[in-house]
N, C-alpha and C positions, 0 to 999 in steps of 0.2 A: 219277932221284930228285927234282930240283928238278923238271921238267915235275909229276908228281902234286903236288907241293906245290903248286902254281901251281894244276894244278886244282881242288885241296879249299880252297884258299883262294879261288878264282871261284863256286865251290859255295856255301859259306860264304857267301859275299856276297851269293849271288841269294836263298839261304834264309834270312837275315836280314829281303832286302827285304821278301819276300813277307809276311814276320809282320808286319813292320812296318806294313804299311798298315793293318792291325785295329787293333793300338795308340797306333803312336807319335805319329800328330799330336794325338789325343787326349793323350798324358801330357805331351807336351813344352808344351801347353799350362798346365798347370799350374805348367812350371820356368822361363815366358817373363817372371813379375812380380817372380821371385828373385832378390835380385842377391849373393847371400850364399853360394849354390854351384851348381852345376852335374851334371844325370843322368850316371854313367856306365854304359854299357850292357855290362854282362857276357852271356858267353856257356856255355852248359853242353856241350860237347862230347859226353857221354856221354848226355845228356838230350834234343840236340839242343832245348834252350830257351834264352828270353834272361832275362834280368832286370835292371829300371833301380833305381839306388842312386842315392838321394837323400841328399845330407850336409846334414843341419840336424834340426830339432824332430818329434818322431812325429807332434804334434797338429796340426801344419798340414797334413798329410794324411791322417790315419785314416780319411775316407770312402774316401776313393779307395785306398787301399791294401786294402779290404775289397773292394771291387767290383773291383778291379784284381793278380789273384794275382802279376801281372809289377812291380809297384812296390813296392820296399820305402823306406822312411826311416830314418836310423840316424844316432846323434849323432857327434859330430866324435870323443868320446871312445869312444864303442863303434866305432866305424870303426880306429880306430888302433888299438885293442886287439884288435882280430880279425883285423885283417889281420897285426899280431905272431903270432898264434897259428898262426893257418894260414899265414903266409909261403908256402913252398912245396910246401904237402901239397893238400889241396883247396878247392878257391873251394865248394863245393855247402854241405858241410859250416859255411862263414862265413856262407853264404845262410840255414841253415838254422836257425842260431844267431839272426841278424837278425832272421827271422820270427819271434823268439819274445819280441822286446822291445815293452812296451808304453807304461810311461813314461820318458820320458828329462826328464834338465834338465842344462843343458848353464851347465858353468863358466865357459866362454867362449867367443868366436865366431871363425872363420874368418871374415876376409874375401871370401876367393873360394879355392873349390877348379877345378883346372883338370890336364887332361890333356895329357900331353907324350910323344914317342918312347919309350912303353911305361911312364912312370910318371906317376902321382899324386901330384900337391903340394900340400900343405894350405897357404894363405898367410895369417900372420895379419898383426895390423895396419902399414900401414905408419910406419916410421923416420926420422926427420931426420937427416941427416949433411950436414953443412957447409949447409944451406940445403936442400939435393935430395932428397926424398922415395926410401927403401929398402924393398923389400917384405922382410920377414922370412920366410921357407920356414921355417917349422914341423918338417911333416913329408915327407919322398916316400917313396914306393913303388913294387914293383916287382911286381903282381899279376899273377897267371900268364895270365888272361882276359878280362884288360879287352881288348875289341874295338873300341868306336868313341866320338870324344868328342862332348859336344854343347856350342857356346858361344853364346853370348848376351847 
């Protein structure tokens, strides 16, 4: 049982790459000038497709989200409300949702989103205590599909 998991997740990984080269150096260029959050790359099991989630403004990417069916944008506050919703029913279904927002304005800002051993932290600004700067963790998560992080 562990050997085939071993091998669909080497599988997994090579069909990843492969997509990868069509897209990603392309999109991760667009998240190299960002320093407010981070793509993370989900994967569709069922669809065998990927799709990169951008946490911040729609309008900083609407070109490229039209020309690009693999990049979606979504605000901090629709991001948290979706992944409440789907928790652990379907990521497709959250994607599907996402593709259908088209302005956002966002309340406040996330310093830096970052991915860690299977969850997502929304980090907002940082805290003073006693003189030494504290990052505030917002929110984390525990998404069924997040496959790989990107930092920068």
């Amino acid at each position: 049982m562990e050997k085939n998991n071993l091998v669909e997740s080497e599988s997994l990984r090579a069909y990843i790459d492969e997509i990868s080269k069509h897209y990603l150096d392309q999109v991760l260029q667009i998240f190299e000038q960002d320093q407010y959050s981070c793509p993370c790359l989900l994967y569709d099991e069922q669809k065998r497709d990927y799709t990169l989630i951008k946490v911040g403004t729609q309008s900083e990417l609407d070109n490229q989200i039209s020309d690009n069916p693999h990049l979606i944008a979504v605000s901090v506050k629709q991001f948290d409300n979706l992944f409440k919703k789907y928790n652990e029913t379907s990521i497709t279904k959250a994607l599907e949702e996402m593709k259908t927002i088209l302005h956002i304005d966002l309340m406040y800002r996330y310093k830096r989103v970052e991915y860690q051993n299977n969850e997502i932290k929304l980090i907002r600004s940082l805290r003073q205590k006693n003189g030494l700067p504290i990052e505030e963790v917002c929110v984390t998560y525990q998404p069924p599909k997040v496959f790989e992080e990107c930092n920068f």
